[in-house]
N, C-alpha and C positions, 0 to 999 in steps of 0.2 A: 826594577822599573826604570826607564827609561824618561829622564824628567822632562820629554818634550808634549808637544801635541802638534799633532799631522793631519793634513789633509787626503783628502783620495781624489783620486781622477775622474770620477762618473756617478753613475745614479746607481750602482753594484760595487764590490769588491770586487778589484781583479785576484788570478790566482798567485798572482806575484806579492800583491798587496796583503791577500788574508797571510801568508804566509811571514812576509817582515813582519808585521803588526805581533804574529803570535812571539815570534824570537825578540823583537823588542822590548816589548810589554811598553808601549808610549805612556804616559800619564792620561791622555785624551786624544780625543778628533774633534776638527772644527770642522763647518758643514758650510760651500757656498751654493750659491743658484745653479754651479754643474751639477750636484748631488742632490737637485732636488725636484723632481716631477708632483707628484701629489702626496696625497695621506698617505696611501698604503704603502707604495713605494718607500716613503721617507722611514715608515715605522717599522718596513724590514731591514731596511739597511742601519738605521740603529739597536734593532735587535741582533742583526748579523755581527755589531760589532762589541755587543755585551756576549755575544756565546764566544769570541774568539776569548775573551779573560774570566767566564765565570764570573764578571764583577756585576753585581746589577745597580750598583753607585757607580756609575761612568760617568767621566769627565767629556760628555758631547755637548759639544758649544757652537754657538753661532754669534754673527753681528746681525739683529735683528731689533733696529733702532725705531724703526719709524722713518718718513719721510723718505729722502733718498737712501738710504741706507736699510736695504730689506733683502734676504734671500730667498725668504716664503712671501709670494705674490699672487696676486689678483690673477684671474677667478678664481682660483682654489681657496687664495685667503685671504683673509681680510685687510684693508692697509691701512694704517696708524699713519697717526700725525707726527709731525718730528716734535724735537722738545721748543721750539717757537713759539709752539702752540701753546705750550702750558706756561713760559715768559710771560706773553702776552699778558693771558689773564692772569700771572699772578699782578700785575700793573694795576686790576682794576681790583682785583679782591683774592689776597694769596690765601687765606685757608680754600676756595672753593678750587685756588689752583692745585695745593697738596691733594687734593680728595680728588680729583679730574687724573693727575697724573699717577696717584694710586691706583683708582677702578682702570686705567688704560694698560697700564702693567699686568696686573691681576687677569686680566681678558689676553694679553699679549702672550701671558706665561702658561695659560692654560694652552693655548695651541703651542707649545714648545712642546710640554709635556703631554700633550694627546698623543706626538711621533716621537718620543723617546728622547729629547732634547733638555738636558739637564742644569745647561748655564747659557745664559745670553749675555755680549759684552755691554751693558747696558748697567746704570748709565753714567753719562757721561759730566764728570765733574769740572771742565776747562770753564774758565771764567772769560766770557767773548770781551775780546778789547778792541776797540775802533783800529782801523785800520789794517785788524790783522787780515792776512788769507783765510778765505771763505771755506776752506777744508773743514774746517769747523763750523763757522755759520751760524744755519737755521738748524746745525742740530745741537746747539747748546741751551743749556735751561736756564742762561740767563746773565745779563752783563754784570749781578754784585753777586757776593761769596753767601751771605746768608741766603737769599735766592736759592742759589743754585746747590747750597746743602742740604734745602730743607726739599727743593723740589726732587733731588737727587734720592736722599730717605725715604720719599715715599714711594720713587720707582723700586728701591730696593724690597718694600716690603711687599709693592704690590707682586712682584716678583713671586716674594717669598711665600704667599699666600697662596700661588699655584702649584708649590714644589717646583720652585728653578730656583738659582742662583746666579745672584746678578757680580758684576765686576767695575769696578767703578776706572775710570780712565781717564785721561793717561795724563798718569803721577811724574813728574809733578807740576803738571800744568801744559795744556799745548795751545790756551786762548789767545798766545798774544803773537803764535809764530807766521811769520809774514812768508811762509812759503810752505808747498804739500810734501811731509815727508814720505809719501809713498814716491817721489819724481827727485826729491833734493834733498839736503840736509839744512833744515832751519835751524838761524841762529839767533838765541833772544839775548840782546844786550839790559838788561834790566837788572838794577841794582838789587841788591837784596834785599832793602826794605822795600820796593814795589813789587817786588815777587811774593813778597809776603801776601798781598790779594789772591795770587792765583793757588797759594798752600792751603788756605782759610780751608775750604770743601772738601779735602781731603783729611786737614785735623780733625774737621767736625765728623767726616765718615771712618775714621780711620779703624775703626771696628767692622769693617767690610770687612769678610770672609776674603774678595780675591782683588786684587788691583792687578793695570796695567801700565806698563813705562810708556814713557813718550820717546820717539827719536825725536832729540830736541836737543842744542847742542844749547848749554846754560852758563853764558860768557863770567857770570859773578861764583861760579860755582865749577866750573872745569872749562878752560879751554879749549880742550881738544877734544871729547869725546863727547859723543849725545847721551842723555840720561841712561839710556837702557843698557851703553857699554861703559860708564863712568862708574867707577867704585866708591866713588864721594856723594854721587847723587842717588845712590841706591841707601849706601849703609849710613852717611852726615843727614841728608836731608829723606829721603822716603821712611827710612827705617826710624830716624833721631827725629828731624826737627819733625815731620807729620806723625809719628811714634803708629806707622803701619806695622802691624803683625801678623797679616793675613798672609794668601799664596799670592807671590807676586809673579804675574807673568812677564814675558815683555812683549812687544805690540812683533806683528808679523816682520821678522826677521831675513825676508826678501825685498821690504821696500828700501827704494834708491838712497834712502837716508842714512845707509848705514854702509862702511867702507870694506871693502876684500869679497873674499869670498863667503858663500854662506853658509859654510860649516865652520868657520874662523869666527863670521858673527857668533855662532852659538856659542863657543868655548868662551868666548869673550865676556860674552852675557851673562854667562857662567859663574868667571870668575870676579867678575863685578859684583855677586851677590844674587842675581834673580835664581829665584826657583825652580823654574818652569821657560823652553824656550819655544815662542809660536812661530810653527815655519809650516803656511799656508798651500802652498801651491805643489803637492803630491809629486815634486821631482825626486822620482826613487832613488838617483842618484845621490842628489842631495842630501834625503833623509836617511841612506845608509850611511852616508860617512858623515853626519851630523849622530846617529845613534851609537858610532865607533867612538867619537873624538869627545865625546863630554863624561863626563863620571856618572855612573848612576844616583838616583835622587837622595837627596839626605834624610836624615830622618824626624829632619825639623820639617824640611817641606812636606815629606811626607803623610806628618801628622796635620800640617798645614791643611795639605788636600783633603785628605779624612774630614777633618771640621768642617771645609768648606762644602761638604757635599751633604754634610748633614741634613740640610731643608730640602735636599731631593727628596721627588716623589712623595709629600706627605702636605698632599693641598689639604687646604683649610678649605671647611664648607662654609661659603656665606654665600654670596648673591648669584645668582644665575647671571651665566652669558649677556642675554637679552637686557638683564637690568643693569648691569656694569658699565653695556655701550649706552643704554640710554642715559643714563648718569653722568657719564664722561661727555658726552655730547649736550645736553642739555647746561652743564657749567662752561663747557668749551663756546656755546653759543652767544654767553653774555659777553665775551670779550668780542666777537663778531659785531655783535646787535651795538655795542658802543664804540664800535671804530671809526 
């Protein structure tokens, strides 16, 4: 197996694509808005790509946040609030915000797993700090660490309650980078004890199944390299000070934040300790010589992935659709009704 996960070029397989994929064996696909028309569409082309492996635990992911960050869109689907929303009110009353961003999860995950979507990058642990770049924003769940763990937990489980699996991101911290690492490489000059704020959410989740790295270059911690290629912030701090043990991926491995070529990021990424490397954007060239140049998956990640996929497909019956949104909405509205 091939310890990556790939994208594809369209709403089908091409016959180029079914073909690497089968000689691969990637660890997963991640799915954008090119790969997505409707239901049925969606749910053959994730079935098309569980008969290429025989696996019916497949690692099919998406970023399917809420707010600006959605790949399944209106009218077909429904669209969620970002995690702002559930900040907000935890300000005026946090248990009703835990139980709002639960039922929002739970509703979010069931349309994952109607078309065959097994993990969504969600959510999202960065601790927002004044003045950073807006890349983060409104979809953070919240300016303190206990906040954003607790609102964090319940996205996980609401998740988990529909058979997906969630991923918590990106480790170890992207709240305070004053620039978008999809365009540059941000650098946080922050001491070590003030980074300690943005670890809080990740020691508290560190029992996540899967995380994700930041490009984020961490001046108290590595000068020269962004988390996702530094061998210090992967195994000192991701793996020691936050004591993650889950599948670590690292964040899309074509954004500008990350230096050479993109089959150089990978081996890189590699050997810095991640398990898993995400390269987004189905350039076959790319992904051939990114599948030549890295070693096959080990057998720690491997069992990594196995656990993490465990809560595939095995929703929990509790509240219908209908009652979940009204639920979520009707707590969502007290934070409205007192603004």
């Amino acid at each position: 197996m091939t310890p990556a996960i790939f994208g594809m070029a369209g709403l089908r397989l091409t016959a180029d694509e079914r073909a690497f994929f089968r000689d691969a064996d990637p660890a997963g696909y991640i799915l954008f808005g090119r790969n997505v028309e409707d239901r049925a569409q969606l749910r053959a082309l994730t079935d098309d790509l569980r008969a290429i492996h025989g696996r019916e635990r497949l690692l099919v992911s998406i970023d399917q946040e809420g707010g600006r960050v959605a790949r399944m869109k209106p009218p077909e689907w429904d669209a969620f609030p970002p995690g702002e929303a559930f900040a907000r009110l935890w300000q005026i009353a946090p248990a009703s915000a835990i139980e709002a961003a639960r039922a929002n999860a739970e509703v979010l995950g069931h349309d994952l797993a109607e078309v065959g979507i097994t993990v969504d990058y969600l959510p999202l642990l960065d601790v927002r700090q004044p003045g950073a770049h807006d890349v983060i924003g409104d979809r953070a769940l919240g300016d303190g660490p206990m906040q954003v763990s607790a609102l964090g937990r319940a996205v996980l489980d609401g998740l988990a309650r529909a058979g997906v699996a969630g991923c918590v991101k990106h480790m170890p911290g992207h709240g305070r980078a004053c620039a978008d690492s999809h365009e540059e490489l941000p650098a946080v000059e922050a001491s070590e004890a003030e980074l300690e704020t943005d670890l809080e959410p990740f020691r508290t989740l560190a029992d996540a199944a899967i995380g994700m790295t930041a490009h984020v270059r961490y001046t108290a911690w590595d000068e020269d390299n962004p988390g996702t290629l530094s061998p210090f912030v992967v195994s000192e701090v991701i793996r020691g000070r936050i004591g993650f043990t889950g599948l670590l991926l690292t964040d899309d491995i074509d954004m500008q934040a990350l230096p050479g070529p993109v089959p150089e990021r990978a081996e890189r990424a590699m050997a810095a300790g991640c398990d898993i490397v995400l390269n987004c954007w189905a350039k076959m060239d790319e992904m051939v010589a990114i599948a030549r140049r890295i070693p096959a998956i080990s057998e720690a990640a491997q069992a990594r992935l196995g656990r993490a996929l465990q809560v595939t497909g095995r929703a929990h019956n509790g509240a219908d659709r209908a009652q979940l949104i009204a639920r979520r909405d009707a707590l969502l509205d007290l934070a409205r009704d007192l603004a």
